[in-house]
N, C-alpha and C positions, 0 to 999 in steps of 0.2 A: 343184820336185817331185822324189821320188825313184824311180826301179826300178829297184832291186836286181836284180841276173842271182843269184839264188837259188833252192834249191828252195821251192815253195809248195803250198800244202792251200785247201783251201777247200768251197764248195758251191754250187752250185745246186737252186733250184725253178722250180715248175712255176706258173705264172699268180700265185692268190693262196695257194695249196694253201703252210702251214709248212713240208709234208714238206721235211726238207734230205736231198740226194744228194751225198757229198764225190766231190771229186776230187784226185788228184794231178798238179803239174806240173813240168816241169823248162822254163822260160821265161830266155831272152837278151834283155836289149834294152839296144840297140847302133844308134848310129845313127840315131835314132827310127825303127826296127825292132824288131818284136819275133817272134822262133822259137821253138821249142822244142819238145815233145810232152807226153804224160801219159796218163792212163787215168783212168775212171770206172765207173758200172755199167753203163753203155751197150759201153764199152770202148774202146779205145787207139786214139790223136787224134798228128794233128799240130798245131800253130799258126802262123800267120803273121799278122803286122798292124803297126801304128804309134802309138808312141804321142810326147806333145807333152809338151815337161817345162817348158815355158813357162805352160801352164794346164792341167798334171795330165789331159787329155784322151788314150785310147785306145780303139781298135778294133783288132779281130784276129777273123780266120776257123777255125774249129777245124773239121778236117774228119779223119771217121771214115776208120781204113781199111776199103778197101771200101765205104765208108755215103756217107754225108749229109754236109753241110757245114750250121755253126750262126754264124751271125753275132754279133756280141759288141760293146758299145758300155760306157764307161765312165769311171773316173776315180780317179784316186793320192788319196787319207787315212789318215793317216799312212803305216802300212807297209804297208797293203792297197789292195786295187783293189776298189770296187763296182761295178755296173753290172747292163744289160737282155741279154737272149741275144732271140734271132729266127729263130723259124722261117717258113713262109708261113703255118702256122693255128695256130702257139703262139708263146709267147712264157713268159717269165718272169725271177727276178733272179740274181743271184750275189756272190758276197764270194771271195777269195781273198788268201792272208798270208802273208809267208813261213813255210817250215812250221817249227816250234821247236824246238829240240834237245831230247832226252829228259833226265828225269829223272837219269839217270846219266851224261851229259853233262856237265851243270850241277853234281853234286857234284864230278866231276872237273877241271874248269875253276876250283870254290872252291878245289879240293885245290893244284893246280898254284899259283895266287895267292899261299896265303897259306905255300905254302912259297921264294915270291922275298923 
């Protein structure tokens, strides 16, 4: 299994509710460790947790500052992470990827190429 220490995008919802809420995160994992922080519409989180790159299994704790702490359970396909978030009276899913280079990124990186 792989995770990448890259920035990632993603979202979360709520039970069965489609609505997606993105987030952004800046996540390390090191060690089967994993840190890092991010921000959402709730707002800016730390993470700590672990994950197993023997069977793509992770958990990690995102806790608000100031707030609440959400519990997180999951697992590596291909470059993304899916999984359940956990509160005491909610609950719902999440997807997270690393997040992709722009547009103008990618003409620039053809540019670079095709002038070696």
């Amino acid at each position: 299994m792989d995770f990448p220490s890259v920035p990632r995008t993603g979202f979360y919802n709520y039970g069965r509710i489609a609505q997606k809420h993105r987030m952004d995160l800046g996540l390390v994992f090191t060690d089967s460790t994993i840190s890092g922080d991010g921000s959402n519409d709730i707002g800016r989180f730390f993470v700590t947790g672990h994950f197993d790159e023997t069977n793509g299994e992770c958990s990690w704790t995102k806790a608000y500052i100031g707030g609440h702490d959400v519990f997180y359970g999951g697992f590596s396909e291909g470059k993304g992470i899916w999984g359940l978030w956990e509160l005491p009276n909610e609950s719902g899913g999440l997807h997270i990827r690393p997040r992709e280079t722009n547009k103008a990124n990618r003409i620039m990186k053809g540019r670079k190429s095709r002038r070696q």
